[in-house]
Structure formats: structure tokens, C-alpha cells
C-alpha positions, -999 to 999 in steps of 0.1 A, spaced: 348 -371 -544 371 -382 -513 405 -379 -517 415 -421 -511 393 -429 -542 423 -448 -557 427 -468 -523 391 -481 -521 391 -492 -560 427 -504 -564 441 -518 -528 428 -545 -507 440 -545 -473 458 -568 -453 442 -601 -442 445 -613 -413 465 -643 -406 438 -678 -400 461 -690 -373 473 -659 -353 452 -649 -323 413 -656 -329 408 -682 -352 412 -657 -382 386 -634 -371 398 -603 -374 382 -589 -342 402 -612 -323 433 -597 -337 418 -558 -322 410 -568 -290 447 -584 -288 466 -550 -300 442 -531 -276 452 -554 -244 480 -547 -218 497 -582 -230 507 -566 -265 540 -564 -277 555 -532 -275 566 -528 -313 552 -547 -334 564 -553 -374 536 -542 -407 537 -575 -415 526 -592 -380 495 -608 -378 487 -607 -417 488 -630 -443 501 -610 -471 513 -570 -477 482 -551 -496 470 -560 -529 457 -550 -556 416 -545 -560 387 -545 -585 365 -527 -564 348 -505 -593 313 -499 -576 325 -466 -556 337 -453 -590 305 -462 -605 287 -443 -579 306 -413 -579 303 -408 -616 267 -417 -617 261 -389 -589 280 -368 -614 250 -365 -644 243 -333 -650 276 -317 -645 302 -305 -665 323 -335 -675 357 -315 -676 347 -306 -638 338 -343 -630 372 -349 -648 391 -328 -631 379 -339 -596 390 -375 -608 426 -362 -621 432 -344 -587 432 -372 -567 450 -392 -589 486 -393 -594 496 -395 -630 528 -411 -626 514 -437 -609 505 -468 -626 484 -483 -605 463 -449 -600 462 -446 -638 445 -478 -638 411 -460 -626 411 -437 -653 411 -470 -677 383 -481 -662 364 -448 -666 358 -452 -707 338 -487 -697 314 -457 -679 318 -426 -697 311 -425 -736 326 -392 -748 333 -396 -790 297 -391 -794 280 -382 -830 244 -364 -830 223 -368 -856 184 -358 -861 162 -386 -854 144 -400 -882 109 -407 -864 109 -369 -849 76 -348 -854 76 -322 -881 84 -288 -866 96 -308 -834 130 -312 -839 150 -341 -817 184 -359 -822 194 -391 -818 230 -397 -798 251 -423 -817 285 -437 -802 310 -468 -823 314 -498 -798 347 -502 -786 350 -541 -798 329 -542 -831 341 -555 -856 324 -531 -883 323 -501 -867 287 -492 -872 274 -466 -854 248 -478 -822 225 -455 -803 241 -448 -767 209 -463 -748 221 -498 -766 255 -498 -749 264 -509 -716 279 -480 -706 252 -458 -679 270 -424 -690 274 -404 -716 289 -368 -726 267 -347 -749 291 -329 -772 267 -299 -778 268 -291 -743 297 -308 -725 272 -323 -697 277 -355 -688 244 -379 -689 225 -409 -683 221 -427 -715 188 -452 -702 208 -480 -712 195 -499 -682 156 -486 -691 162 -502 -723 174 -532 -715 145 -539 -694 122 -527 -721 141 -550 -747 136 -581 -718 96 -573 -716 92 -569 -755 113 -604 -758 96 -623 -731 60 -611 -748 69 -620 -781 81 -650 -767 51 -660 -754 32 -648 -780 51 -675 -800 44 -705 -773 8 -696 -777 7 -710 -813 14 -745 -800 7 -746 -766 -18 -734 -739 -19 -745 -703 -52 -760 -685 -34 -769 -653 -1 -784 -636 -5 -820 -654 -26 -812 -687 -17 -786 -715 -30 -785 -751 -6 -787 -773 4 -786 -809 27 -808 -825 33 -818 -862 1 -793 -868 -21 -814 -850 -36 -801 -815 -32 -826 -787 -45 -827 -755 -18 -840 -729 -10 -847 -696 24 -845 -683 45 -856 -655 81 -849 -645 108 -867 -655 123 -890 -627 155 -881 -616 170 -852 -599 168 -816 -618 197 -803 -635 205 -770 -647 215 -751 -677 260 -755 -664 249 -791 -655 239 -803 -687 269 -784 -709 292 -802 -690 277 -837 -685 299 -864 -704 282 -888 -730 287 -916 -701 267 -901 -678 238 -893 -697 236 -929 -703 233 -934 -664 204 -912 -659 171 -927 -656 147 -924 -693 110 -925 -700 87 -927 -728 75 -897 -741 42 -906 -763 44 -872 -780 73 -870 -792 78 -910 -791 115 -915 -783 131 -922 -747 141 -889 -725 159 -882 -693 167 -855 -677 194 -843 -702 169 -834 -728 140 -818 -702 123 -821 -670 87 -831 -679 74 -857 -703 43 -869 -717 24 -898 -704 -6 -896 -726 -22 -878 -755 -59 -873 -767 -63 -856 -802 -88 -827 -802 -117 -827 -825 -131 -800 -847 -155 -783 -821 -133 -789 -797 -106 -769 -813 -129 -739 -822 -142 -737 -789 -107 -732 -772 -94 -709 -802 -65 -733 -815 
């Protein structure tokens, strides 16, 4: 671990002043001090917009303790304590932040789903901010480390692996869902199912330009009235851009056969 650790994560340094000798690039300021036309003491403060403050800068912390799995977590604690000071407040502040990385009141119990004969153990933690203060299994947290207490070692807990593979398992059952009452033919026409009934439809987009998710939460009743509407034969009521960006223009009920032969 290098020994300025508490620099990078908690100080910023000095800007440099917009107006003072390069149009706030910083470079300009260099090649000044490094010319024979510099001054020949100069204050901390020239040149800079503000004295150093303080940082959030939590990714070479992240890194270090991540490149830590495997070891010891008294040693990878100790490293940590020994370039910090104590009595520092603003070098205590690191430690804070290493509980939102490092799970260590850990409980081990066997795993319910383990083979007979084969043993395994499931690694529970209590979230810091629930409310009930039921036990959660350490891949389901956000922290990436954790500190088996058989063993002191610290670990990866997966948690990103299983938030992926929580994503893909949502976004299949997802679609899985859609498929009950809609299936896609092209980039205009789509079968779909509405009030039980299959439809065949062809759609167009709504006119207007698009808006997204932040847009539309904070759009005022007076401006949705402004935005351009259309008549939806599907659904039949008026629509803008507020409630979606495509619409249908026209809709052809399937028959029997033709609903067996597409598997509706």
C-alpha cells in the first residue's frame, strides 16, 4: 500500500487560477514557474484558486483492498492503520469508508441445498440499514469483500457475479412475460394481445421529439398539454409522447388458424 493513501482518497489539490497565466490551463502555469521571468519567491497560494480540499476519491482504496483477497485481514488492516494517523480526523475518515467494502460480523451456517456427505456453508451478514435485521447472504450485498471468520481471510463475496446473474434471470423472465401478449414480425407490425384478443398491428412512432425516463418525471401538467397527440386504435384514447413513443395506426384481428399457426 503506498504510504500517501490518505492524500490520494481525502485531498484534492490546488486548482489553478482561470485567469492567471494560460487561460487556466495548468500547463501554462509550469512552463511560467520554469522560465527565467519568474518571480523569485513566490507565496502557496499564488496562482491557485483555493488552498487543498477535501476528496471522495474512494477508487484507489477500492483497488488496494480488492488486491488484498486472500490475505489475512488483520495484515491488510494493519497496512491500512500504519499509514494512517489516528488522531487525525480527516485520515480516520478512510477507515469509515472501509465497512461500505469489508463485511467482517459474518455468521456461517450450513447450506440447506448442500449434497449429503458434501458438506458446504452458507456466509450470512445483517445489512447495515435494514430495518428488520434479517440475515442476507454476503453475495446479495453491495459490498465486494468479505472476512470469513473460520479462517480470518478476507474474500470476494461474488456480489457483482450475482448481480449480473439476477439481471439475466430478470430480463429472461421478463421477456418470457412479453411473449404472452406480444411477438414481433418486423419494425412496423407486431402481434399483439390485448383484452385476450390477438391483434395483428402496425405501429408508427409517435410525433414529437423523444423523451426520457428524468424528462417525463419532471414534465409539468402544462406541458404535456403542449405536446403533439395521436390516436391510438388499440388502445383508443389520444397519446403523446408522455405516455410512450410508438402508437398504433391500425389493427387486424387474427382468426382461429391463424392463431394456431403462429402459437398465440
Amino acid at each position: 500500500m503506498r504510504s500517501d493513501m490518505f492524500k490520494v482518497i481525502v485531498e484534492r489539490p490546488r486548482l489553478v487560477r482561470g485567469d492567471w497565466l494560460g487561460g487556466g490551463r495548468e500547463s501554462g502555469f509550469r512552463q511560467f514557474l520554469n522560465s527565467e521571468e519568474r518571480p523569485q519567491k513566490m507565496g502557496m497560494r499564488a496562482g491557485h484558486v483555493q488552498r487543498k480540499w477535501l476528496n471522495e476519491n474512494l477508487a484507489p482504496l477500492r483497488r488496494f483492498l480488492i488486491s488484498s483477497a486472500g490475505r489475512p485481514w488483520d495484515k491488510v488492516r494493519s497496512e491500512l492503520l500504519t499509514h494512517i494517523d489516528q488522531r487525525s480526523t480527516v485520515q480516520q475518515h478512510i477507515m469509515a469508508h472501509v465497512d461500505d467494502y469489508v463485511l467482517t460480523e459474518i455468521i456461517v451456517k450450513p447450506r440447506c441445498d448442500a449434497q449429503p456427505g458434501k458438506g458446504g456453508v452458507v456466509f450470512l451478514h445483517r445489512p447495515r440499514y435494514s430495518r428488520l435485521g434479517e440475515l442476507q447472504p454476503v453475495e446479495q450485498s453491495s459490498s465486494p469483500l468479505f472476512v470469513d471468520p473460520r479462517t480470518g481471510i478476507l474474500r470476494e463475496t461474488q456480489s457483482r457475479m450475482h448481480r449480473k446473474a439476477a439481471e439475466r434471470n430478470s430480463n429472461a423472465a421478463r421477456e418470457l412475460q412479453q411473449a404472452k401478449t406480444l411477438r414481433i414480425i418486423d419494425s412496423t407490425r407486431q402481434y399483439r394481445s390485448f383484452n385476450g384478443v390477438w391483434y395483428e398491428v402496425v405501429i408508427a412512432p409517435v410525433p414529437g421529439t423523444q423523451l426520457w425516463d428524468w424528462q417525463r418525471q419532471r414534465m409539468k401538467p402544462e406541458e404535456r398539454a403542449k405536446l403533439p397527440r395521436v390516436w391510438c386504435v388499440l388502445e383508443k384514447r389520444w397519446l403523446s409522447r408522455f405516455e410512450g413513443d410508438t402508437y398504433v395506426v391500425s389493427k387486424r384481428q387474427l382468426n382461429s388458424k391463424e392463431i394456431a399457426k403462429h402459437q398465440l
